[in-house]
C-alpha positions in Angstrom: -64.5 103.2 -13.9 -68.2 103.1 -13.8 -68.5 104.8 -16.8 -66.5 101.5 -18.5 -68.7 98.8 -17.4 -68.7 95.3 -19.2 -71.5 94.4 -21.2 -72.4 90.7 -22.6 -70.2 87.9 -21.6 -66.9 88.2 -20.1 -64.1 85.9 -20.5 -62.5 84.9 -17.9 -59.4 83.3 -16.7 -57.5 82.0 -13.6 -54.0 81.0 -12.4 -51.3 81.2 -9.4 -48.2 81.7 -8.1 -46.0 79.6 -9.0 -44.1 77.4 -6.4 -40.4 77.6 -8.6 -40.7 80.6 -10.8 -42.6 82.4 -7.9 -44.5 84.6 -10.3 -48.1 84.5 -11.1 -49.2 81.9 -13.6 -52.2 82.2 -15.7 -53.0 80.9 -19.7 -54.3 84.3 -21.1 -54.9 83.0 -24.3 -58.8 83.1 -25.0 -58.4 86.9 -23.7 -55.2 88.5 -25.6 -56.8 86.1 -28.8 -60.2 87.9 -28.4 -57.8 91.2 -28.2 -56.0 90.4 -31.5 -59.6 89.2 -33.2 -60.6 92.8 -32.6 -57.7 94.4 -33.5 -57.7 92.8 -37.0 -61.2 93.1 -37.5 -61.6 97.2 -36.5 -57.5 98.5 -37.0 -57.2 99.2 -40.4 -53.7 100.6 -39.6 -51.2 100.0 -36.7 -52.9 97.1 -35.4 -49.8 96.4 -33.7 -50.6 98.9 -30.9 -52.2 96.2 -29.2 -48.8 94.1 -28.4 -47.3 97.7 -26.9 -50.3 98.2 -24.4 -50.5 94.2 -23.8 -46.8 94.6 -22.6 -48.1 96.7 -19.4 -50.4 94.0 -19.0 -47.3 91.5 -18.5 -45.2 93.8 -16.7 -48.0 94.1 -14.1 -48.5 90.6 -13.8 -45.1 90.1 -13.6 -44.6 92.6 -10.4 -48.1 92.1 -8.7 -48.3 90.9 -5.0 -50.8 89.9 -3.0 -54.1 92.2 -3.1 -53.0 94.2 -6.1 -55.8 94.8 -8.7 -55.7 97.0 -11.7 -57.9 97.4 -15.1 -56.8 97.8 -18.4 -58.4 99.8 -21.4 -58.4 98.5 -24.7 -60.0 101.4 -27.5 -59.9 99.8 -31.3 -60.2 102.9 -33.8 -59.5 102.5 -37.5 -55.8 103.6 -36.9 -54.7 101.7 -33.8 -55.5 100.3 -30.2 -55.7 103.2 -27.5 -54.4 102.1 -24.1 -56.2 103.2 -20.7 -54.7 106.2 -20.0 -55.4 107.9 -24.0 -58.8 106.7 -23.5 -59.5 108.0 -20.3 -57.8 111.3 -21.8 -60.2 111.6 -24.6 -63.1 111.1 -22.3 -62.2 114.0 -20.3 -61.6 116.2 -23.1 -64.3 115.1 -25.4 -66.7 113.7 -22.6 -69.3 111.1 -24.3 -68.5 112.2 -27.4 -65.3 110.6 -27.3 -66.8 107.2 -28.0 -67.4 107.9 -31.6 -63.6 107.8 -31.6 -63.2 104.2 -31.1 -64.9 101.2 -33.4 -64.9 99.0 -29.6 -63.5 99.1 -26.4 -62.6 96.6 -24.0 -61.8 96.4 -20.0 -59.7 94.2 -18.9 -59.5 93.1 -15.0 -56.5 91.6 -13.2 -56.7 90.9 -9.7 -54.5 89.0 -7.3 -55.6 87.9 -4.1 -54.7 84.7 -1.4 -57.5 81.9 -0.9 -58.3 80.1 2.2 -55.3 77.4 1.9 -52.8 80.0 1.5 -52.3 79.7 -2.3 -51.6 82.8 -4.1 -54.1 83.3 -7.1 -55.0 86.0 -10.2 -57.9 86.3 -11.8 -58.5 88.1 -15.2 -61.6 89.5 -16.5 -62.4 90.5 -20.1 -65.3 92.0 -21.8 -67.0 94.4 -24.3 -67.7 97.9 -22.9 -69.0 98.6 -26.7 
């Protein structure tokens, strides 16, 4: 994903497993509310896209063990939010001309890992490719 690197300021966010519900815990909030700012401020139509790609974002969360990373593409045109896969697609096809499809684009990081006392913990990572 070198091609998709974060520039500026990333928000960021951490959280664990939970010792009842067993499932990773982590307040997403500044990072799917930075996702919605930019879906209402470039999405002039279908908007909405955004809550359809953040649902693989949850389901991965949901599943993830130990060691698991994955990153996430966000692409904002004027008629809707382009998940990972479509926007790796266009790229491909188009090459760098593909960009001047999308108003901005995002990456989104989520990695799980085990610290030194044992505690099972995710990190997410969010930031402006352009």
């Amino acid at each position: 994903m070198k091609r998709f690197e974060i520039n500026g300021k990333a928000i960021i966010e951490d959280g664990r497993r939970g010792y009842y519900s067993g499932r990773y815990e982590i307040n997403y909030s500044s990072i799917l509310t930075q996702l919605i700012q930019e879906a209402g401020r470039y999405c002039e139509r279908f908007a909405s896209d955004l809550f359809i790609d953040w649902s693989s974002v949850v389901d991965w969360i949901d599943s993830a063990e130990n060691g698991m990373e994955e990153t996430f593409l966000f692409g904002f045109r004027q008629n809707g939010v382009d998940h990972k896969e479509y926007v790796l697609s266009r790229y491909e096809n188009e090459k760098d001309r593909a960009r001047y499809n999308y108003r901005s684009l995002w990456r989104l990081d989520v990695e799980t890992s085990r610290n030194e006392y044992g505690t099972d913990e995710i990190k997410m990572v969010l930031g402006r490719v352009f």
